[in-house]
One Martini backbone bead per residue (centre of mass of N, CA, C, O) as a GRO file, in nm:
protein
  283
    1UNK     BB    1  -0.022  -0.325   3.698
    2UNK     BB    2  -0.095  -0.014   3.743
    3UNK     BB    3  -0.017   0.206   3.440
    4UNK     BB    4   0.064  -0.046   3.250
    5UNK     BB    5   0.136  -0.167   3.024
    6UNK     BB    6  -0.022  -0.391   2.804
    7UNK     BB    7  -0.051  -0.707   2.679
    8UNK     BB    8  -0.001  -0.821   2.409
    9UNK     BB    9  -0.216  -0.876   2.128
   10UNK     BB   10  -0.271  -1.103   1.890
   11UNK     BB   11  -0.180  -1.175   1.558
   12UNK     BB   12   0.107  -0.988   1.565
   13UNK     BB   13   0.237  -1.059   1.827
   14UNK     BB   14   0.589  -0.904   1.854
   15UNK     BB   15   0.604  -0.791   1.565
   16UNK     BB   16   0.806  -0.640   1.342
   17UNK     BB   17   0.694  -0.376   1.181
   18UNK     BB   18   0.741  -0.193   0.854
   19UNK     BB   19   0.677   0.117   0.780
   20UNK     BB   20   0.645   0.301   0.514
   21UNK     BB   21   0.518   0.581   0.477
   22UNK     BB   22   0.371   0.606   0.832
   23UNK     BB   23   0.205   0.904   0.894
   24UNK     BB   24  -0.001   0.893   0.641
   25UNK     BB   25  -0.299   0.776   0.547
   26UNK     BB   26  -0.260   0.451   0.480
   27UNK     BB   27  -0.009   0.413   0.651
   28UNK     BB   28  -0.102   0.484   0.921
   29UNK     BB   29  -0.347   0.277   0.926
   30UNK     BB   30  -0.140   0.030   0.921
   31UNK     BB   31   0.016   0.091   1.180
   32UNK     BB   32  -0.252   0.056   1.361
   33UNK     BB   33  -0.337  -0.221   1.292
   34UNK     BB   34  -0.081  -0.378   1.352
   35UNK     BB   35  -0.089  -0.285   1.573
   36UNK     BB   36  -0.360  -0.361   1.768
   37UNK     BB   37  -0.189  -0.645   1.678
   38UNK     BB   38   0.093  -0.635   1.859
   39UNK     BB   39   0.274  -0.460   1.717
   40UNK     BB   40   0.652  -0.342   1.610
   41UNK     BB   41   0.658  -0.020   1.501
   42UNK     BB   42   0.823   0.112   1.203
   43UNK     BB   43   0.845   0.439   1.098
   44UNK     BB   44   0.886   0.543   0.787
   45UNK     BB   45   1.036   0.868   0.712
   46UNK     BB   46   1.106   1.202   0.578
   47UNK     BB   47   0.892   1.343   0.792
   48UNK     BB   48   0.945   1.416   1.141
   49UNK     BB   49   0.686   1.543   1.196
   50UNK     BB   50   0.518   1.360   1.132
   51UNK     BB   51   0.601   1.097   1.265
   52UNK     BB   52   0.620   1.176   1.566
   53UNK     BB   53   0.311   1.198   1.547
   54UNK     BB   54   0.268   0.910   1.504
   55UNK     BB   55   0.398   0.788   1.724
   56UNK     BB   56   0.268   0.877   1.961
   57UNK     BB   57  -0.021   0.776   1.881
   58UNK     BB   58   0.034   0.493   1.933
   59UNK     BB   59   0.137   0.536   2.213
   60UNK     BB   60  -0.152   0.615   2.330
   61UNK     BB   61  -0.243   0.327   2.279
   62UNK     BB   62   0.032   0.085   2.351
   63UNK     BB   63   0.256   0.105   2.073
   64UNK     BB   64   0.493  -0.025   1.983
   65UNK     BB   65   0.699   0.277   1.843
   66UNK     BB   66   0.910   0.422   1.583
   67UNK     BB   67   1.094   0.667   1.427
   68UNK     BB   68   1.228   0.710   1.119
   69UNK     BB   69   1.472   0.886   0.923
   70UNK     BB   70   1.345   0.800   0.564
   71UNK     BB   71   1.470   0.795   0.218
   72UNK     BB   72   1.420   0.558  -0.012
   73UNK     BB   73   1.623   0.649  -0.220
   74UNK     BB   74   1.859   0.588  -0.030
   75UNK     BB   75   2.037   0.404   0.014
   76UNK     BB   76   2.212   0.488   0.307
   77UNK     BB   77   1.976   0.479   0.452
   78UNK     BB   78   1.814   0.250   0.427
   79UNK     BB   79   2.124   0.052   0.539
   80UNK     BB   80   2.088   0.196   0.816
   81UNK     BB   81   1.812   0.096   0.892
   82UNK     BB   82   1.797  -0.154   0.896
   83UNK     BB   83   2.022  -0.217   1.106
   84UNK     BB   84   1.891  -0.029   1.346
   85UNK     BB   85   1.626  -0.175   1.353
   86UNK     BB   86   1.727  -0.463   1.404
   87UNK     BB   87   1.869  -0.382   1.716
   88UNK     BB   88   1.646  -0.260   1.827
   89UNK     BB   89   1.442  -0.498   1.817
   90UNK     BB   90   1.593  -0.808   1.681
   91UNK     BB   91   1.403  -0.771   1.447
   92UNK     BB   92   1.221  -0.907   1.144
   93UNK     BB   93   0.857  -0.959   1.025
   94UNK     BB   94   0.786  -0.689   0.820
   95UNK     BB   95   0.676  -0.539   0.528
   96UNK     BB   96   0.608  -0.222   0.404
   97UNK     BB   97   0.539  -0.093   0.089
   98UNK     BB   98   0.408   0.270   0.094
   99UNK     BB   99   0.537   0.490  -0.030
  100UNK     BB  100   0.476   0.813  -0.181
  101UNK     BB  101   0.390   0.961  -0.510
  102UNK     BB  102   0.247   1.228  -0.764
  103UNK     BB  103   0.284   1.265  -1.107
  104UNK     BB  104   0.106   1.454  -1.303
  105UNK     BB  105   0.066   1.445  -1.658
  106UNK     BB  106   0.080   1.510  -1.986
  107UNK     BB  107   0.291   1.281  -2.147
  108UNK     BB  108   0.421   1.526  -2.365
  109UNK     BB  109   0.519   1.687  -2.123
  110UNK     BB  110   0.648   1.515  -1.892
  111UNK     BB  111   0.975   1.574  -1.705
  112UNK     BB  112   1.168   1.358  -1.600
  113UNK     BB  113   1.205   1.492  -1.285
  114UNK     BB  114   0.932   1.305  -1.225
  115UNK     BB  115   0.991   1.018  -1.388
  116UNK     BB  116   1.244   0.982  -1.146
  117UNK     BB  117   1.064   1.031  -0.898
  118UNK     BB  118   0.843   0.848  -0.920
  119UNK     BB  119   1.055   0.567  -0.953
  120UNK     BB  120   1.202   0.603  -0.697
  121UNK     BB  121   1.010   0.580  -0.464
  122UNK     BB  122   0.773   0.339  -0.648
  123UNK     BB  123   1.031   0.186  -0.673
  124UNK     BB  124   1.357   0.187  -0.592
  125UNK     BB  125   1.245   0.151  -0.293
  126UNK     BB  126   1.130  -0.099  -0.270
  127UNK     BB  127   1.376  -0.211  -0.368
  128UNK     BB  128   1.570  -0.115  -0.112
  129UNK     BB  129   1.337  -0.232   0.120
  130UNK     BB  130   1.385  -0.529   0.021
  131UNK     BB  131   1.664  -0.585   0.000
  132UNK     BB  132   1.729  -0.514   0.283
  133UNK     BB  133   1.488  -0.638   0.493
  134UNK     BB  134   1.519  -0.898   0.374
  135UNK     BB  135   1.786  -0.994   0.527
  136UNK     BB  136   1.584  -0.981   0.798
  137UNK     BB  137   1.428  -1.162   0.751
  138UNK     BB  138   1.579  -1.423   0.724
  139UNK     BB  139   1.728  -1.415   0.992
  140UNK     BB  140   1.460  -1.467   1.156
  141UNK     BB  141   1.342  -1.688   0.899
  142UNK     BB  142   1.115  -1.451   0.765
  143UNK     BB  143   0.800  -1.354   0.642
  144UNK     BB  144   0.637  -1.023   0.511
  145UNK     BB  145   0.553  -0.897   0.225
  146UNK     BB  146   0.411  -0.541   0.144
  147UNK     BB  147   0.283  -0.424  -0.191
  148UNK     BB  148   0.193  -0.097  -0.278
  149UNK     BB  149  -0.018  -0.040  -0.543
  150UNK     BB  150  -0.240  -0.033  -0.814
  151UNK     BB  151  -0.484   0.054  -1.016
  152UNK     BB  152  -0.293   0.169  -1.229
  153UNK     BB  153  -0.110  -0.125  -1.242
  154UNK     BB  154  -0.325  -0.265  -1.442
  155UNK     BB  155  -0.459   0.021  -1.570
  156UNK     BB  156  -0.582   0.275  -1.778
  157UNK     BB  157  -0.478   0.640  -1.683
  158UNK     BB  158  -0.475   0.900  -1.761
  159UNK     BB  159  -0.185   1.119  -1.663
  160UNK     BB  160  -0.045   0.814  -1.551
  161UNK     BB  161   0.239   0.712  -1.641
  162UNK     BB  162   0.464   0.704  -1.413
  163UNK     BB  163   0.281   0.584  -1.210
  164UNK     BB  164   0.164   0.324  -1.324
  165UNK     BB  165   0.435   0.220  -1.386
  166UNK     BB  166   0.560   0.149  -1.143
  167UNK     BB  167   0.347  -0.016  -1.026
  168UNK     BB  168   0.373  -0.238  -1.256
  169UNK     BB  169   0.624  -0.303  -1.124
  170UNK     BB  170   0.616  -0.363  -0.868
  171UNK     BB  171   0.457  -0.647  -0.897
  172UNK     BB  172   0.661  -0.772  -1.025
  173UNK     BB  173   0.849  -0.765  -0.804
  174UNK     BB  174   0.656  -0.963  -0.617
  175UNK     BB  175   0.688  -1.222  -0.815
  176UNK     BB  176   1.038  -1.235  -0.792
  177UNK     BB  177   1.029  -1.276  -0.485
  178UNK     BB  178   0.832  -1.491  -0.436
  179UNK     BB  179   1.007  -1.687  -0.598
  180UNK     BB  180   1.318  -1.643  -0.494
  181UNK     BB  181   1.201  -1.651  -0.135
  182UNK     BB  182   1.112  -1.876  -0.031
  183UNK     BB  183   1.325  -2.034   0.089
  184UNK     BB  184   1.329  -1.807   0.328
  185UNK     BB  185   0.974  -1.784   0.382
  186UNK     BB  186   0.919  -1.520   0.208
  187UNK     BB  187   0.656  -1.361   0.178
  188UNK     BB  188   0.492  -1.196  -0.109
  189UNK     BB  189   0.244  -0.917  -0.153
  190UNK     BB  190  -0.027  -0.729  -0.307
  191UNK     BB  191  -0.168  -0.378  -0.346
  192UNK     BB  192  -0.439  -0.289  -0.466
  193UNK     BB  193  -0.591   0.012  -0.525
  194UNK     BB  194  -0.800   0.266  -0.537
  195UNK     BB  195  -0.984   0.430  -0.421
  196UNK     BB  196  -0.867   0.668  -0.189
  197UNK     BB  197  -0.923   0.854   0.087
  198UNK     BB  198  -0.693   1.110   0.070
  199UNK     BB  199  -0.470   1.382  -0.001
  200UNK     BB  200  -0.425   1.291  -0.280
  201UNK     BB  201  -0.709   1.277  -0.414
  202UNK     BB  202  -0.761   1.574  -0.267
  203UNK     BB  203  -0.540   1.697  -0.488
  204UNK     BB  204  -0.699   1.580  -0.761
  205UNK     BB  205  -0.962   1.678  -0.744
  206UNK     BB  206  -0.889   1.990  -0.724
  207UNK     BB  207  -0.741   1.987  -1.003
  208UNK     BB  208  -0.918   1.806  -1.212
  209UNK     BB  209  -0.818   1.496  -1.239
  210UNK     BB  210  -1.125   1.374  -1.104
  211UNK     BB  211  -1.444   1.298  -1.218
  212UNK     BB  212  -1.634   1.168  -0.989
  213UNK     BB  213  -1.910   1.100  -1.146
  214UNK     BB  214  -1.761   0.884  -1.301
  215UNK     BB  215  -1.638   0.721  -1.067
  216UNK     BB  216  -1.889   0.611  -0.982
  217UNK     BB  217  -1.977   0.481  -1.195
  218UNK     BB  218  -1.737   0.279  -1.221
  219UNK     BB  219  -1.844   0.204  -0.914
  220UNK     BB  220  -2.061  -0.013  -0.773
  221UNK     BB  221  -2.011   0.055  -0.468
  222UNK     BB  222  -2.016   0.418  -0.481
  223UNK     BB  223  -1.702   0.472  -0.333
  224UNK     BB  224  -1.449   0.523  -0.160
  225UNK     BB  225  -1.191   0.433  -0.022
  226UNK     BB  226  -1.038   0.344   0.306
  227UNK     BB  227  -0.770   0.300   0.473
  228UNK     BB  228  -0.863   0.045   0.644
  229UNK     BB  229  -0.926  -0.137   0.443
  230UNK     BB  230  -0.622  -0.149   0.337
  231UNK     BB  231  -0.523  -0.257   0.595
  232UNK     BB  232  -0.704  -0.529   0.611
  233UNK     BB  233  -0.540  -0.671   0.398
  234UNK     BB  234  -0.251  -0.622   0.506
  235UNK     BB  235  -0.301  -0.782   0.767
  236UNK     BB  236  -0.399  -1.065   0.626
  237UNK     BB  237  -0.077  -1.073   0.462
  238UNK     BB  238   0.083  -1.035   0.755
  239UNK     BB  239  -0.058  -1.314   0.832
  240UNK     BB  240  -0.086  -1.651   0.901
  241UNK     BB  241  -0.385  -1.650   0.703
  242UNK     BB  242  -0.154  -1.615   0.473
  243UNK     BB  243   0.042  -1.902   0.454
  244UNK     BB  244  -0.028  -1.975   0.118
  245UNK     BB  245   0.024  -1.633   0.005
  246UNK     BB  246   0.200  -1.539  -0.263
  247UNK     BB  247   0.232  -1.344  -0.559
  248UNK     BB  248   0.005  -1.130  -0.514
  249UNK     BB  249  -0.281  -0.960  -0.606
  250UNK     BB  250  -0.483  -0.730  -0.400
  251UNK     BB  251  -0.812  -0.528  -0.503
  252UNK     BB  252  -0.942  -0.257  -0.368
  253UNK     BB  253  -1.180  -0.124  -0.604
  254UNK     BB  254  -1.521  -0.175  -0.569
  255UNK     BB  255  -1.488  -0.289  -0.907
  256UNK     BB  256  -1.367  -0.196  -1.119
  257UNK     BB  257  -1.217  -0.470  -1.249
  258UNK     BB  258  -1.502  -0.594  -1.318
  259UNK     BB  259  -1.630  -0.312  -1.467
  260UNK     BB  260  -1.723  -0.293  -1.744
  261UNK     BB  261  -1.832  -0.018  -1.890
  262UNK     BB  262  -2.144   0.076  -1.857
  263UNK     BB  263  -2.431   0.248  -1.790
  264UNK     BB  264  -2.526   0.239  -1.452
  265UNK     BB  265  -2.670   0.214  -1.108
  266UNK     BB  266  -2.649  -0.110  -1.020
  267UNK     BB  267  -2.927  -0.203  -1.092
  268UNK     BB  268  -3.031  -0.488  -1.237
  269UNK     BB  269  -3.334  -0.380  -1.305
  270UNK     BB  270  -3.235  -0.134  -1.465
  271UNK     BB  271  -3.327   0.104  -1.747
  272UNK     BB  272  -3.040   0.244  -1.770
  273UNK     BB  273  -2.844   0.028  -1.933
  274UNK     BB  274  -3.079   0.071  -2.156
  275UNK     BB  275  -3.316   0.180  -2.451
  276UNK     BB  276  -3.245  -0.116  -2.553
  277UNK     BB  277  -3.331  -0.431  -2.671
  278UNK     BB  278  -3.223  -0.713  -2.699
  279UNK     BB  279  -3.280  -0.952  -2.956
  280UNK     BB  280  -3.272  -1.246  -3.114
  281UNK     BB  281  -2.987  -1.212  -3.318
  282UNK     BB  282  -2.984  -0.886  -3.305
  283UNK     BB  283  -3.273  -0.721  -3.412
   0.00000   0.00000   0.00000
């Protein structure tokens, strides 16, 4: 029928997908490419303003999206929605844990109410929408969990105790679900992004927590990364070619953890490596 809605295609065709903080950044780009292939998108957000621009967007795509206003802190919010969205849609098969926040700061100094904020939102949030939710994933028969962690969550990075902590909490909550819940069918895998292009990153490089020039030099591939790329990665661990892949952690991250760092151009050839060679004996 002419102007009536297309038939949803694609690999997530008619799976209702959650996705947390959904609104604006990596979230976004996650709803985005998840809709794309056919996903019905619930996107939780505690900014009703930003979440409405997020569903229209989708909508205005041809994606069943429908936005919730849903603080992942508050247990009776979570157990509310988890609820409302099961009604709704009929069904729950996919979980996305990536809302976030940002607290940085000299580890001497840095306050209690950042590191309990910290905590609440990137631990505390992913562990009660992993458990509302993962009880809707059991009843429709299984599902895939995706929880956003973080190259902070890997490796050390100054400025960023309560980030880094928090995020290699998420880490092990995915191998403890994924080992726990497999019987349910549930598969749980995380991301761990690297420097990714966001309103965050340029909120830090902004402050002065990030001089760019050194993160290229970190950097193999030489750039940050963009939210399109974290959400393909998503797609393919809620996707059914990753149907033999629970507990693990993929780290788009540019090379970042495989590049013991040295001062280094990238060219393989380049004499930039050392001003001086290494002879036999180490002489």
């Amino acid at each position: 029928m002419s102007g009536s809605t297309p038939e949803p295609t694609g690999e997530m065709k008619d799976r209702v997908c959650v996705v947390t903080g959904g609104s604006r950044g990596i979230g976004a780009a996650i709803c985005s490419s998840l809709g794309a292939q056919g996903g019905r998108i619930a996107i939780l957000d505690r900014e009703p303003g930003l979440g409405r621009e997020a569903e229209a967007r989708l909508r205005t795509i041809g994606v069943d999206a429908r936005f919730f206003e849903v603080d992942v802190t508050n247990e009776a919010a979570v157990i509310d929605a988890a609820r409302h969205i099961k009604n709704t849609f009929g069904r729950v098969d996919v979980l996305v844990n990536n809302a976030g926040v940002s607290r940085l700061g000299p580890s001497m100094n840095f306050t209690l109410q950042d590191w309990r904020t910290s905590f609440d939102v990137l631990a505390t949030g992913v562990f009660l929408c992993s458990r509302e939710f993962g009880k809707a994933l059991r009843e429709s028969g299984g599902g895939s969990i995706v929880n956003i962690s973080s190259l902070n969550g890997l490796v050390a990075f100054p400025m960023r105790l309560a980030y880094s902590a928090a995020k290699a909490a998420v880490i092990s909550m995915t191998k403890v679900l994924a080992v726990e819940w497999s019987g349910y069918s549930i598969r749980v895998n995380a991301v761990a992004p690297g420097m990714i292009e966001t309103e965050m990153l340029k909120q830090v490089i902004d402050e002065g927590l990030i001089d760019v020039p050194s993160y290229m030099a970190h950097t193999p591939l030489k750039r940050f990364g963009r939210p399109e790329e974290i959400a393909e990665a998503v797609l393919y661990l809620a996707s059914e070619r990753a149907s033999y892949l629970t507990g693990q952690v993929i780290v788009p991250d540019g090379g970042w953890t495989s590049f013991n760092w040295i001062p280094w151009s990238g060219d393989p050839e380049s004499p930039e490596i050392g001003t001086a060679r290494a002879t036999p004996g180490g002489g």
